[in-house]
C-alpha positions as CSV (number, residue, x, y, z in Angstrom):
1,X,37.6,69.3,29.8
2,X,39.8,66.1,29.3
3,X,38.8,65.7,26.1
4,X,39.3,69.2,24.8
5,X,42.8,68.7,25.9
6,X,43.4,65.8,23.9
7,X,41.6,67.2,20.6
8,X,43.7,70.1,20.9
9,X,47.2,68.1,21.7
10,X,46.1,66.0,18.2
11,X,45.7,69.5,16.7
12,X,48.6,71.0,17.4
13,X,50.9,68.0,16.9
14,X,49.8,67.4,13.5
15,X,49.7,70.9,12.8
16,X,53.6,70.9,13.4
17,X,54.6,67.4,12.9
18,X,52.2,66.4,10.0
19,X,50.3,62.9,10.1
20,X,52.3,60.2,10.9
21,X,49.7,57.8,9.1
22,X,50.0,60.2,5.7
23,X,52.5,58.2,3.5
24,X,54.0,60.6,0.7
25,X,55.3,59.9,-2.9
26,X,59.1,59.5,-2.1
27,X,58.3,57.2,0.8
28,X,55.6,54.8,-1.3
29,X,58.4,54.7,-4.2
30,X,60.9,53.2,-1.4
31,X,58.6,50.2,-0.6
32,X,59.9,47.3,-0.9
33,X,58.2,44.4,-3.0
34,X,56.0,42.0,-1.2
35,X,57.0,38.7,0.0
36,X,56.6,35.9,-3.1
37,X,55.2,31.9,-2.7
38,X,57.1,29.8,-4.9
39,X,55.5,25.9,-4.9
40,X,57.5,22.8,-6.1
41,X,56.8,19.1,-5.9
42,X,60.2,17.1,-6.5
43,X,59.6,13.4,-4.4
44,X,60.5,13.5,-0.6
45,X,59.9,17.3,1.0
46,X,62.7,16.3,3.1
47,X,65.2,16.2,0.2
48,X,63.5,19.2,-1.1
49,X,64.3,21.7,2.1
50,X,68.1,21.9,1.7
51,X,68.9,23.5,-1.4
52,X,66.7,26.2,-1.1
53,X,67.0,26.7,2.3
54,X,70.8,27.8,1.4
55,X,69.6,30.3,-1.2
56,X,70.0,34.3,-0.3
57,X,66.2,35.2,-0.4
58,X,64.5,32.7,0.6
59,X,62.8,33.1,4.2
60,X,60.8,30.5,4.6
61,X,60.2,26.5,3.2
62,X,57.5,24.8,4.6
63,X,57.2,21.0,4.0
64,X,53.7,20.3,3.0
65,X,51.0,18.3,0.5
66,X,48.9,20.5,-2.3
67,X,47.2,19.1,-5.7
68,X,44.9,17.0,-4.4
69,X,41.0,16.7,-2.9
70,X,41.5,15.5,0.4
71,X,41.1,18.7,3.3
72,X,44.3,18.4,6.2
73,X,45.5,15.3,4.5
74,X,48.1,13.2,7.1
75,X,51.1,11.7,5.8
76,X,49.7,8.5,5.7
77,X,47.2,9.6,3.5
78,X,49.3,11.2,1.2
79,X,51.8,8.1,1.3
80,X,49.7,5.5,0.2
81,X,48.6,7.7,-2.7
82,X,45.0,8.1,-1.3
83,X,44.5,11.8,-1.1
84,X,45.3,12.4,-4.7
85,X,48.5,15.2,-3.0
86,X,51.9,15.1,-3.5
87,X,54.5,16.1,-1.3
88,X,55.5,19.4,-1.8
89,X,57.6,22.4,-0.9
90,X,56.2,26.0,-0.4
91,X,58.7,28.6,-0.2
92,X,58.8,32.0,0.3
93,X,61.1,34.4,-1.2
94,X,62.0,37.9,-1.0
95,X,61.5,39.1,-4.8
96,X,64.0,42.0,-4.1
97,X,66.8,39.4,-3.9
98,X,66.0,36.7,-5.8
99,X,63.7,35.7,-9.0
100,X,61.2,33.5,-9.6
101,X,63.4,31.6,-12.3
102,X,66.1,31.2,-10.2
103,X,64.3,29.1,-7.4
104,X,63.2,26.9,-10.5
105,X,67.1,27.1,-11.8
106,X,67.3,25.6,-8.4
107,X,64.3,22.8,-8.3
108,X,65.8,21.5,-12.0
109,X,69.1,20.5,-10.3
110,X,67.3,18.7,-7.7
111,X,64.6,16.6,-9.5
112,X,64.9,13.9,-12.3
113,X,62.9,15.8,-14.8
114,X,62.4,12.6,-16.7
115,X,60.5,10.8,-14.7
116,X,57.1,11.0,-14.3
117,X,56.4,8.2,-12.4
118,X,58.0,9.6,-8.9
119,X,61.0,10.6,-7.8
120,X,64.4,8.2,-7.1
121,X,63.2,5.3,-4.7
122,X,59.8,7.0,-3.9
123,X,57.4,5.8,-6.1
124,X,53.8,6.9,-7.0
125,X,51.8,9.7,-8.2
126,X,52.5,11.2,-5.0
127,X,56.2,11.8,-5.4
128,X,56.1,13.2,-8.9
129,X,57.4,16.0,-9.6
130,X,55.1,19.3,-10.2
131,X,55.9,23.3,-10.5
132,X,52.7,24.8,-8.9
133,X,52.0,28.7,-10.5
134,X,51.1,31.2,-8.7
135,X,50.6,33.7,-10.7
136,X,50.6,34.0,-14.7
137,X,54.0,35.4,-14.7
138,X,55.5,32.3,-12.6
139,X,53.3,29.7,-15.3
140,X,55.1,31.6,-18.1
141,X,58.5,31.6,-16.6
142,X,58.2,27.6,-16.0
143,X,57.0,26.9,-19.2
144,X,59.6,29.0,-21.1
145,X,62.6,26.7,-18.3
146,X,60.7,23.3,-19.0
147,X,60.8,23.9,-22.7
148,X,65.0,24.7,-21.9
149,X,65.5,21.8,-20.3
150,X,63.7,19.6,-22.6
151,X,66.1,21.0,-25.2
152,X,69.6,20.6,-22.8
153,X,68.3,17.1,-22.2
154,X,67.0,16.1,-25.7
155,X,63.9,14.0,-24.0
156,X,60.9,15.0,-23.1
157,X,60.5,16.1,-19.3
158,X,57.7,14.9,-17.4
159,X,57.6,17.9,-14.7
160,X,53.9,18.9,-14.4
161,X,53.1,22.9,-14.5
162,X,49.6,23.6,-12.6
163,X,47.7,26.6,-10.6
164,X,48.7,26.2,-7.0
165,X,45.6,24.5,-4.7
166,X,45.7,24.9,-1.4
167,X,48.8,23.9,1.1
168,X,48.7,21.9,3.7
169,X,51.7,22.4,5.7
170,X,52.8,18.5,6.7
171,X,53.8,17.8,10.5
172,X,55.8,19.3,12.9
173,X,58.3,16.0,12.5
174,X,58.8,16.1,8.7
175,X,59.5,20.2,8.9
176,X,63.6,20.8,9.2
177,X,64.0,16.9,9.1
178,X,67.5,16.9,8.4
179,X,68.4,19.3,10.7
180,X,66.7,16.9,13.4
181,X,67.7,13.6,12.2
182,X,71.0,14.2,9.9
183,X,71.9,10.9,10.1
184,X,68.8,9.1,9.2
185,X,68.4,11.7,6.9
186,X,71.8,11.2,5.2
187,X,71.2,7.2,5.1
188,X,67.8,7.5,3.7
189,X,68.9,10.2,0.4
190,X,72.0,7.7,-0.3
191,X,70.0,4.7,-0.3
192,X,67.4,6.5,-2.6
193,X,70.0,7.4,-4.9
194,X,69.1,10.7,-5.0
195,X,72.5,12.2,-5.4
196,X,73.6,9.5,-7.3
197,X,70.7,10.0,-10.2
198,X,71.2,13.9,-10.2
199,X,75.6,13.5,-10.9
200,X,74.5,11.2,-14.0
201,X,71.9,14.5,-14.9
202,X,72.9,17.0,-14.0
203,X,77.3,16.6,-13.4
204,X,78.9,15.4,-10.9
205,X,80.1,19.2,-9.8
206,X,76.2,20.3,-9.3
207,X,75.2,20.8,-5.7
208,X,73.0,23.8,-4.3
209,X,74.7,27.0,-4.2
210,X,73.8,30.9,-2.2
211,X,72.5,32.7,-5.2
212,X,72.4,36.2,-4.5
213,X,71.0,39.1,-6.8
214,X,74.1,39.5,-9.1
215,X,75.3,36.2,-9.2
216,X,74.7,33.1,-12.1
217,X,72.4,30.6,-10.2
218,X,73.7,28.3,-12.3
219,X,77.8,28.3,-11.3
220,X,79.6,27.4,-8.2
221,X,82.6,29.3,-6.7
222,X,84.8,27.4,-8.8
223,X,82.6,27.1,-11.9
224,X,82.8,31.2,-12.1
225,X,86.6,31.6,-11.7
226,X,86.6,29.0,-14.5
227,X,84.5,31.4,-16.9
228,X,81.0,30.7,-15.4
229,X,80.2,27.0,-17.1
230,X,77.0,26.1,-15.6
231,X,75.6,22.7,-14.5
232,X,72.8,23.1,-16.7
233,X,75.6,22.7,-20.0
234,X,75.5,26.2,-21.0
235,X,77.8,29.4,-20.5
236,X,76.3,32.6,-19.5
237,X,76.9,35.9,-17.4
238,X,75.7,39.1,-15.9
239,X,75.7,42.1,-17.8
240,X,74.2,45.6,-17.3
241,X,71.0,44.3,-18.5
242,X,70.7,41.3,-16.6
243,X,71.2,37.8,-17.3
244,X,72.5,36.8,-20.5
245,X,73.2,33.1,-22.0
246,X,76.3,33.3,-24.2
């Protein structure tokens, strides 16, 4: 019978060949780790997209609104600060090439940690800027970099740290916006005074860099031929260990 045939086939090719479904110690060690969600909230998702987009590590960023009540929330909603969202960014990363605190490395040196109150010409509880957790690992990490910062700064930083809510992703239009509209997009971030704001922060010399693995998030090509000063006002390096300030 047909079916004998085929049970018997099965038999003897797992009798020689093993089970291809059977995973064995050597090849579960190999696995790589799981794709990570990073969420941050710093003003306009537009202005938000670049910098991580150029970061090794990151595979996705999806421009979108989270923290509030409001279910599939429009833009509209969002923008006249009626749906109790802000506009956000949700990233994710490949853990195996980047960490955690190096996306927020990134997110400080594109926000105005100071102000509470929005972000650069986009005003409203909707534009402030927020660090959404994920996990208790990622609230501990942010907590441990606000607390840094605050210190660097000498003020008191107004980012908010909060469980991730649910995402909405915003639409198609606002996704890759500079990409579609560069110049629009370029008139609209120098008239905010986006890049302005973050020289007087942050240094004129800060602008988003590819981090990779074994690399200082913090340093540009030049900063690290120059002894690795960062933009956040502090010298450090990789050692065997890991990172290490210095």
């Amino acid at each position: 019978m047909t079916i004998s045939r085929l049970a018997l086939a099965a038999a003897l090719t797992a009798a020689l060949f093993g089970n291809p479904t059977s995973s064995t110690p050597n090849a579960a060690a190999k696995q790589t780790p799981s794709p990570a969600t990073a969420t941050f909230a710093g003003g306009c998702f537009w202005c938000m997209e670049p910098p991580f987009d150029v970061v090794d590590g990151v595979t996705s960023t999806v421009s979108g609104y989270t923290g509030g009540k409001t279910q599939k929330p429009t833009y509209q909603q969002v923008s006249e600060g009626r749906s109790g969202h802000v506009e956000a960014l949700q990233i994710t990363f490949d853990p195996a090439k980047i960490r955690f605190e190096q996306l927020i490395d990134v997110f400080w040196r594109n926000v105005d940690p100071v102000d509470g109150g929005g972000q650069f010409c986009d005003r409203g509880p909707q534009y402030r800027p927020v660090i959404f957790y994920h996990s208790a690992e990622q609230q501990r990490l942010a907590e441990a970099s606000k607390q840094h910062v605050a210190a660097q700064l000498g003020r008191a930083v107004a980012v908010e740290i909060v469980a991730a809510a649910p995402f909405y992703p915003a639409e198609a239009y606002h996704q890759d916006y500079y990409k579609k509209n560069p110049v629009r997009y370029k008139f609209y971030k120098w008239n905010c005074g986006r890049d302005q704001r973050l020289a007087q922060i942050w240094g004129k010399n800060c602008r988003p860099m590819k981090a990779r693995a074994n690399e200082c998030t913090e340093c540009t090509n030049v900063d690290r031929a120059r002894g690795c000063h960062g933009c956040m006002l502090r010298e450090h390096k990789w050692a065997a260990g890991g990172h290490q300030t210095i």
